[in-house]
C-alpha positions as CSV (number, residue, x, y, z in Angstrom):
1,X,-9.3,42.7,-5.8
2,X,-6.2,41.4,-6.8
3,X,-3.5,42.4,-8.4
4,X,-2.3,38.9,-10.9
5,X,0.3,40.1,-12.2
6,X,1.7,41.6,-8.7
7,X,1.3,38.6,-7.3
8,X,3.6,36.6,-10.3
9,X,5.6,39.2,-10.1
10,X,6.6,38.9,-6.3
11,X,6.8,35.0,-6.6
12,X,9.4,35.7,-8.9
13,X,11.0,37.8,-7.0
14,X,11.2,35.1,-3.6
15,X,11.2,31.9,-5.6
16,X,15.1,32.5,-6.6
17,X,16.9,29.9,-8.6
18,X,15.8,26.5,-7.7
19,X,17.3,23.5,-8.3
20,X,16.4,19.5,-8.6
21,X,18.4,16.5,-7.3
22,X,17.9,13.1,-6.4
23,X,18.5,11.7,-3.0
24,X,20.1,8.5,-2.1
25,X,16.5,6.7,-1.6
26,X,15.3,7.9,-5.1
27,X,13.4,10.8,-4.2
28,X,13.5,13.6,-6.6
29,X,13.6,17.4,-4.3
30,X,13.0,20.6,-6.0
31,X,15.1,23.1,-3.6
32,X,14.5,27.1,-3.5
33,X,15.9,29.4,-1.6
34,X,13.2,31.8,0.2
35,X,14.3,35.2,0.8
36,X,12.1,38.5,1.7
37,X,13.8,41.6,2.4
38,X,11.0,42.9,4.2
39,X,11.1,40.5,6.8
40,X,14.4,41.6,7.7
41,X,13.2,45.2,8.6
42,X,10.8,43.8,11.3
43,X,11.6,43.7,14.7
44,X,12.4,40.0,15.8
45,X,10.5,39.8,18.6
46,X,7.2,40.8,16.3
47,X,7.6,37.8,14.1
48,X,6.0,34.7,15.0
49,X,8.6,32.5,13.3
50,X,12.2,34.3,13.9
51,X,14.1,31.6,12.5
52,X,12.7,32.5,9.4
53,X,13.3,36.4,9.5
54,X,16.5,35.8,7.1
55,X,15.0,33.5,4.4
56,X,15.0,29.7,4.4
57,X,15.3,27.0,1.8
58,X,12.4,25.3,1.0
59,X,12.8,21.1,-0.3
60,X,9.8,19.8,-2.0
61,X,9.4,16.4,-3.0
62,X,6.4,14.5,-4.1
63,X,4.7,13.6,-0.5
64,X,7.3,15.8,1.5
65,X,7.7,19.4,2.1
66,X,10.5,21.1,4.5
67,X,12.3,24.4,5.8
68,X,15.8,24.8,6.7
69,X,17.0,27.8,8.2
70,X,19.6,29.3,8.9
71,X,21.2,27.5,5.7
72,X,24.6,27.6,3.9
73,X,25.2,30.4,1.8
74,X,26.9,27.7,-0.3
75,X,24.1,24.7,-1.2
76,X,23.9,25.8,-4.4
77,X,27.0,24.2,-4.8
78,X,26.7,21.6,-3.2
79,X,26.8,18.1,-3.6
80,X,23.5,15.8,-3.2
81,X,25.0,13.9,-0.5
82,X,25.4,17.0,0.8
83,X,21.7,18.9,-0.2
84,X,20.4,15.8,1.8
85,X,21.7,15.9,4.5
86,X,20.3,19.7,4.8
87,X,16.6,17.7,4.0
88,X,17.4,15.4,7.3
89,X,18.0,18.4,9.1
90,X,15.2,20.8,8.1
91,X,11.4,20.3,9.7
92,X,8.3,19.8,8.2
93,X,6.4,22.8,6.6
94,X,3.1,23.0,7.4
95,X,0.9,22.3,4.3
96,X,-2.2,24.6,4.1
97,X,-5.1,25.3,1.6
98,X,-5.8,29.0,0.5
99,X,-8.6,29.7,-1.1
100,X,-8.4,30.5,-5.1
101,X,-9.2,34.4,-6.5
102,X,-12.8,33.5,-6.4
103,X,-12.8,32.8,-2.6
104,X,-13.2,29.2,-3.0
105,X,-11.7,26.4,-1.4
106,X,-10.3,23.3,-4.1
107,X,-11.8,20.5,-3.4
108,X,-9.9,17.7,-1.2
109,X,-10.1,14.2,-3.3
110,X,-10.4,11.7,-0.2
């Protein structure tokens, strides 16, 4: 069973302080910063994704989503000129589908 209000709770806790800006083309990107101390306390060579073991910023836009990491301690103050050239440098994130509390898949509109 779940626990709902765990689940908000830790969300909070890795979603820290995002912020919005618009890149050069238009494009609107919703950037957080990803950070989970318990990743930290596991060896590197267990985790399957190392580059990851000390958080990563996350850039969402409407039909895009990437990870960047390692990343500047600094891009929260950063200019957009600046926050997009951190989006040209970070790779795709894979996009997946879990399935809801009840165990079902959403439906895909095609």
């Amino acid at each position: 069973m779940y626990d709902i209000d765990g689940v908000h709770s830790h969300l909070h806790y890795l979603y820290r302080h995002g912020m919005v800006f618009t890149d050069s083309n238009g494009v609107e990107w919703l950037v957080t910063e990803i950070s989970d101390p318990a990743l930290r306390s596991i060896p590197t060579e267990r985790l399957r994704m190392p580059e990851f073991k000390s958080g990563w910023l996350l850039f969402q836009s409407q039909h895009q989503k990437k990870r960047l990491a390692p990343y500047p301690d600094d891009w929260r103050e950063m200019e957009p000129a600046d926050l997009e050239r951190l989006v040209a440098k970070a790779k795709p994130a894979p996009t997946t589908i879990h399935p809801s509390l009840t165990g079902e898949f959403p439906k895909l509109d095609r």
